[in-house]
C-alpha positions in Angstrom: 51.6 -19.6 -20.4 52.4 -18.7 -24.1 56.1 -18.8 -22.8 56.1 -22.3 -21.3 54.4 -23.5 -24.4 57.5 -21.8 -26.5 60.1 -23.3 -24.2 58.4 -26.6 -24.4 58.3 -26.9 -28.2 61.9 -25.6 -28.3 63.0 -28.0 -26.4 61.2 -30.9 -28.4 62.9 -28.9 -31.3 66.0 -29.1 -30.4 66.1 -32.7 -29.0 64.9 -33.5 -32.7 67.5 -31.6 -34.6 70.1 -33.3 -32.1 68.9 -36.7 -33.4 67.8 -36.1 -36.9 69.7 -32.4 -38.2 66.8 -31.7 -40.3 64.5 -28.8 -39.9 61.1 -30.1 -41.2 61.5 -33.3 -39.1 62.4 -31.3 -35.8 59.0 -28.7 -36.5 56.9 -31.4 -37.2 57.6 -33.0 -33.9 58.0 -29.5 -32.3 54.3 -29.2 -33.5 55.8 -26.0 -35.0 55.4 -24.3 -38.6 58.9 -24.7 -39.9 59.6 -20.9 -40.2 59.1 -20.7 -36.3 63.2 -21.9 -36.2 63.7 -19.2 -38.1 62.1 -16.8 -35.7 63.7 -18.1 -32.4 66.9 -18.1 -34.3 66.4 -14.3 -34.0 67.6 -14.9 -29.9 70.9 -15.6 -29.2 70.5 -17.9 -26.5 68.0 -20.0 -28.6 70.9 -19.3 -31.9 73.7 -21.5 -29.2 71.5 -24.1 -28.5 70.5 -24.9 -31.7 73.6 -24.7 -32.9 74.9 -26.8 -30.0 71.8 -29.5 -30.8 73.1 -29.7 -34.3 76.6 -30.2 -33.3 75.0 -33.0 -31.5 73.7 -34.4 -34.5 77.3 -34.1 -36.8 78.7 -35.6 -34.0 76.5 -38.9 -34.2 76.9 -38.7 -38.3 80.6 -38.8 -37.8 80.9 -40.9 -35.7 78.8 -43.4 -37.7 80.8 -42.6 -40.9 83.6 -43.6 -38.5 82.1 -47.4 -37.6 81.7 -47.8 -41.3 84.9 -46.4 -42.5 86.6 -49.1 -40.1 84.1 -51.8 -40.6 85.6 -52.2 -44.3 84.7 -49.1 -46.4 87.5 -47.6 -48.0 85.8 -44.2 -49.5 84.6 -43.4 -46.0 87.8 -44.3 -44.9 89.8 -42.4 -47.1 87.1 -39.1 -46.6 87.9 -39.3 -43.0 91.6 -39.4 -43.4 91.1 -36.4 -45.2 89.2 -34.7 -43.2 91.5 -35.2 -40.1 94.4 -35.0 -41.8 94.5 -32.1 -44.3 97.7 -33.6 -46.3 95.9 -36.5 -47.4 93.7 -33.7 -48.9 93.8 -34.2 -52.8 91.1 -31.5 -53.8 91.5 -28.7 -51.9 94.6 -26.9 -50.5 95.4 -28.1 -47.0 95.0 -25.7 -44.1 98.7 -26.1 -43.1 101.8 -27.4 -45.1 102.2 -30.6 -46.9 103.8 -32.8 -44.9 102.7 -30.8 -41.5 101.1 -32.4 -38.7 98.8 -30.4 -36.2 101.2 -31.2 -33.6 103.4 -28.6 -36.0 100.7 -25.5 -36.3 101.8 -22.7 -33.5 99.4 -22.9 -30.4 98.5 -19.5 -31.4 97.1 -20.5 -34.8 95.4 -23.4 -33.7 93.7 -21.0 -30.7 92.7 -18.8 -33.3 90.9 -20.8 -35.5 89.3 -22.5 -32.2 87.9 -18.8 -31.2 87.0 -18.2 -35.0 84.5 -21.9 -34.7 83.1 -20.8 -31.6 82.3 -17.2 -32.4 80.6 -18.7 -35.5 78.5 -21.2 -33.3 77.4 -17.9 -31.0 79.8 -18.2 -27.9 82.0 -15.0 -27.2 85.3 -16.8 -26.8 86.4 -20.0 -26.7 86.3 -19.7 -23.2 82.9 -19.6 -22.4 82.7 -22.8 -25.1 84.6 -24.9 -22.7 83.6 -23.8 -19.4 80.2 -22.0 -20.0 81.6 -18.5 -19.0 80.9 -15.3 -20.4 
């Protein structure tokens, strides 16, 4: 019974954190002390989906930022550019050359990086990322 009960506010968790990406928010409607995340976040099954959930939720603020940047707001706009395109990058050095498009980064870099992101969310390989295997 205690099981279902954790499954049940894990779920109501993470369906919170995918719409809202904030903690407190996603407890309180979890019905959960906000140090519980902390505790499931000690299983890594429970460690993907959360980090999958708050994916989810950058997803939805980018592609907001997005709507705004082309609905007439220049900063967004320019932030965006930036982001996508690391040569419009004023502050920081740009992952690959000046001048380089991602269409000129080797395959091999590019998969790289991919398996680095996806070993950071909690996935093995990039591989089970895309198609769920292990």
């Amino acid at each position: 019974m205690r099981e279902l009960k954790t499954e049940i506010a894990q779920e109501k968790f993470l369906k919170s954190i995918a719409e809202l990406a904030n903690i407190s928010e996603a407890a309180k409607a979890a019905g959960v002390a906000r140090s519980t995340h902390y505790h499931w976040l000690k299983d890594p099954e429970y460690r993907k989906r959360f980090l999958e959930a708050r994916e989810m939720a950058y997803d939805r603020l980018e592609r907001a930022a997005f709507e705004r940047a082309l609905a007439g707001s220049d900063r967004l706009l320019t932030f965006l550019l930036s982001a996508y395109r690391p040569k419009f990058r004023v502050d920081v050095p740009p992952l690959v050359a000046s001048g380089d498009d991602l269409a000129d980064v080797p395959d091999d870099k590019l998969m790289a990086e991919a398996e680095a992101e996806a070993r950071a969310m909690g996935y093995q390989s990039i591989a089970e990322l895309w198609g769920g295997q292990s």
